[in-house]
N, C-alpha and C positions, 0 to 999 in steps of 0.2 A: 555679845553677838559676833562671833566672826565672820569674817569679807568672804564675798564671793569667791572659791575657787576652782578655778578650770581644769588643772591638774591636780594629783593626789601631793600630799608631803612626803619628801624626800626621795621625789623623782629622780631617777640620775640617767637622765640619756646622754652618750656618751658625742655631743656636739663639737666638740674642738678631735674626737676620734676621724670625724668625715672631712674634714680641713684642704686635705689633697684635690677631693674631690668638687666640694662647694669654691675652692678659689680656681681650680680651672675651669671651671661651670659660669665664674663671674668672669675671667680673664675672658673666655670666650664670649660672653656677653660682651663685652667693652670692645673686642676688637670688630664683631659685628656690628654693632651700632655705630662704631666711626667709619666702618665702608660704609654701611646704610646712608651714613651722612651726606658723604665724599662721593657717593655714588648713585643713590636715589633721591637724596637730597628731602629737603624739609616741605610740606604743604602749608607756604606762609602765609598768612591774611593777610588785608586787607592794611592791619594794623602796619605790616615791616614793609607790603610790595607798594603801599599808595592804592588809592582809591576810593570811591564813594561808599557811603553808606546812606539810605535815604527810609528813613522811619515813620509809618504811614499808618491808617487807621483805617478802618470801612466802617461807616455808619451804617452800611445798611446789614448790618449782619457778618456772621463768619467771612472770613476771605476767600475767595478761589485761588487758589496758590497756582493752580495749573496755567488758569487762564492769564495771570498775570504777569506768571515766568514765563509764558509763550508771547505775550505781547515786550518783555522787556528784550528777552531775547533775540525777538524781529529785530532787533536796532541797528544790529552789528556791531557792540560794543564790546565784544569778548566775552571773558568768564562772568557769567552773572549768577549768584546765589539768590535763592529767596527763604526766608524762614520764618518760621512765626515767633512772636516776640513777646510770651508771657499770656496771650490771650489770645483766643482765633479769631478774633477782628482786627490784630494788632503784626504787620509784616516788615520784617528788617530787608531790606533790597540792598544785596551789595553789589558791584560792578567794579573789576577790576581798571587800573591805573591807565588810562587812556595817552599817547602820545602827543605832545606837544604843548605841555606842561598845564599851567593851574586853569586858562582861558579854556582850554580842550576840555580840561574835568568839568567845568560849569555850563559847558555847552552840552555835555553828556547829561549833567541835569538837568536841563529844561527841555533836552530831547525825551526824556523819561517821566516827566511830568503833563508833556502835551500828549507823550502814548496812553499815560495811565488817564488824564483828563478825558481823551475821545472815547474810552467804553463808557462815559454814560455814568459812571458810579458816584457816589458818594466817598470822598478820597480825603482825608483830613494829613496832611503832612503834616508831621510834628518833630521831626530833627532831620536835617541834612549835613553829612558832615565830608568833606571831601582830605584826605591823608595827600600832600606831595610827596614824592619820593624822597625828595631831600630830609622831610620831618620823619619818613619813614629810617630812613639809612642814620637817623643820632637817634632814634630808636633803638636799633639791634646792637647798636653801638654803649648806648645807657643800659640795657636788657640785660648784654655779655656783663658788661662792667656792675650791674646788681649784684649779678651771683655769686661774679668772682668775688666780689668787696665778702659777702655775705659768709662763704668759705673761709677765705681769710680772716674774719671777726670769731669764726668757730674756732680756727687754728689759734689764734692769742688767749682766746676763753678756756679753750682747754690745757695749755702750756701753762697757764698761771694759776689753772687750778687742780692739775692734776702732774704727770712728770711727761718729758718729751715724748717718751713711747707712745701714751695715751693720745695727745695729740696727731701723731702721725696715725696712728691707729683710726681717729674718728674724721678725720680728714679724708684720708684714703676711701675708707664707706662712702664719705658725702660725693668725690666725684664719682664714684663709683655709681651709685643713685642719680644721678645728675645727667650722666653719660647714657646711663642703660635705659634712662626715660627719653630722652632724646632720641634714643633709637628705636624705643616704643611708639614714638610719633611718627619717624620717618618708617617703618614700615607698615602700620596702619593709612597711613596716611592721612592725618584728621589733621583739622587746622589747627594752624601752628598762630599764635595772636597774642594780646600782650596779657592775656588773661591766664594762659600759661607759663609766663615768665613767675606771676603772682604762686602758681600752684607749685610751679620749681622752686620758691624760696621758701613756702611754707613745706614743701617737703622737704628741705636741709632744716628747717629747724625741725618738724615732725621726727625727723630721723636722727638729729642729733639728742635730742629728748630722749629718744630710749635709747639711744648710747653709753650716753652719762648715767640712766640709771642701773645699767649691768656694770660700766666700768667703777662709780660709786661700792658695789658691791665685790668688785674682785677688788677695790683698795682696802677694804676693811678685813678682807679674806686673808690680803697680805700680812695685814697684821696681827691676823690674831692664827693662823696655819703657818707658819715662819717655816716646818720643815714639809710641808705636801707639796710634792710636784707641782709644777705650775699649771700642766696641763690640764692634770686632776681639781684644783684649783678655779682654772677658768669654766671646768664642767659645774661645778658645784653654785660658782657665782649666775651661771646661767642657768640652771635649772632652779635657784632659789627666786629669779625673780622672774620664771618662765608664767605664771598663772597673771603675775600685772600687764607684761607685756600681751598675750593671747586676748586677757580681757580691756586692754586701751583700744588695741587693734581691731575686734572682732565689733566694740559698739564706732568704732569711728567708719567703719567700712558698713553698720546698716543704714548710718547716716547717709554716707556718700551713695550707696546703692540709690537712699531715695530718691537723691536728688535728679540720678540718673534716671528711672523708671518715671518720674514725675517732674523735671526740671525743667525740662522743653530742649530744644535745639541748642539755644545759644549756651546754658552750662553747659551742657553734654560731653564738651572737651575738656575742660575745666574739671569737670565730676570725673572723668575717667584716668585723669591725670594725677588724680588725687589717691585713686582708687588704687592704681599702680604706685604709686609712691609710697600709700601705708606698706603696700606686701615686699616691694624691694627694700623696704626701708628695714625694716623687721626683720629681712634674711640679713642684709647687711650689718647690722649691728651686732648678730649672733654667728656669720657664719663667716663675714669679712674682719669688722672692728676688732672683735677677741683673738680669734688668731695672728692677728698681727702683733699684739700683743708677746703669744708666744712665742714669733719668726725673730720679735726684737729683745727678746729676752726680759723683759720689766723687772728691773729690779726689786730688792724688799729693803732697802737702807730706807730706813724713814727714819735716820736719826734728825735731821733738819726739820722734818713735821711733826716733831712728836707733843702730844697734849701735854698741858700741865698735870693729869690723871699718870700719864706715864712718866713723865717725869718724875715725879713725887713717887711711883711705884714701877720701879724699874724692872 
């Protein structure tokens, strides 16, 4: 029984043809997301800036979201989020980082427990947790230093198992993805928390994942095409493994749809991070990774890798 596939055999879309195009397409990507950065700046939670979170229950039924954000917000404690948390009796209440350190945030909580106590309701608190700036700020500090580590471990992984070019090749995509999602948060503006630091590393491995299985194919290409173009070469390695990658991509994105149409609020960012990450992830590997490929010329000396098959039959 043969596998599923998406495209017909011996497809040849001529992808390293538009090269010009898709790399100033990504260049422009990258230089807008770093103003985005540097200039609209990130919408960070609760998790990076400090502050409350307080997780709470209503017994008596669904919650009134309105009535609740209108009472937390009477407080005059700044930016207050309210969202429901898995279930409609069940409300996550954030409140931004209050002034005058951890004594100020705990006063903020029991100003917020005596507002939600006087409606009258049935009010089950079940976690309070208050972020100082300080634990916030070795946060974004441990966050940066994730990814970068994470990048880095791609770069030795690929160097040791493939040749330098490959490496810079797959490295270059990752920031590439990395950057362009980052600047998909700063101008959506969607919170920014350490749930997406999680989605940003599963998307460099997501993305290195099908890196290595197009670059796997242009190294076997090399050996066994010794005199076709390289170009023609990288067309060929990517349209042979065009139907695996459509079909990884196509069931991981109705997964993340779900979670987005039915996950509630708090995945939301998390799902849509992810959601972006399959599809930059997937241009990059076909329209960044390979090309680079050809800009650094990859060589075909594989006299150092050669099998005991080759050897013996030279």
């Amino acid at each position: 029984m043969k596998g599923l596939k998406f495209v017909p055999e011996g497809t040849k879309i001529p992808f390293i043809g538009f090269r010009y195009i898709t790399l100033a397409l990504s260049i422009l990507m990258i230089i807008g997301s770093i103003s985005l950065f540097f200039t609209k700046g990130l919408n960070y939670g609760i998790d990076f800036l400090g502050g409350t979170t307080i997780h709470i229950q209503t017994k008596d039924g669904p919650a009134d979201l309105a009535n609740l954000r209108d009472t937390v917000s009477a407080l005059g404690l700044g930016d207050v989020q309210l969202q429901t948390f898995g279930a409609p009796d069940e409300v996550l209440i954030k409140v931004q980082a209050q002034e005058g350190g951890d004594s100020t945030q705990q006063n903020a909580v029991v100003k917020i427990k005596e507002a939600l106590d006087a409606l009258g309701q049935n009010i089950e608190y079940r976690a309070t947790e208050v972020v100082g700036p300080t634990v916030s700020g070795e946060l974004v500090q441990d966050s940066a230093m994730a990814v970068t580590l994470a990048i880095l471990a791609v770069l030795i992984y690929i160097w040791i198992r493939f040749e330098w070019q490959f490496s810079v090749g797959a490295v270059v995509a990752l920031v590439h993805d990395v950057v362009i999602t980052i600047g998909f948060f700063s101008i959506l503006q969607l919170d920014f928390n350490i749930s997406i630091i999680a989605a940003l590393l599963t998307i460099v491995g997501y993305s290195i994942n099908d890196t290595v299985v197009v670059f796997d194919r242009v190294r076997e290409y090399l050996r066994k095409y010794k005199k076709m173009p390289l170009a023609e070469l990288l067309d060929l390695s990517i349209n042979s493994t065009l139907s695996r990658t459509i079909l990884t991509s196509v069931t991981t994105l109705l997964a993340l749809l779900s979670l987005v149409l039915f996950g509630g609020e708090v995945i939301k960012g998390l799902s849509l991070a992810m959601i972006w990450g399959v599809v930059i992830g997937t241009y990059s590997s076909i329209f960044v990774a390979s090309p680079i490929l050809l800009l650094l010329d990859v060589k075909r000396d594989w006299s150092k890798n050669k099998t005991a098959s080759e050897v013996a039959n030279p």
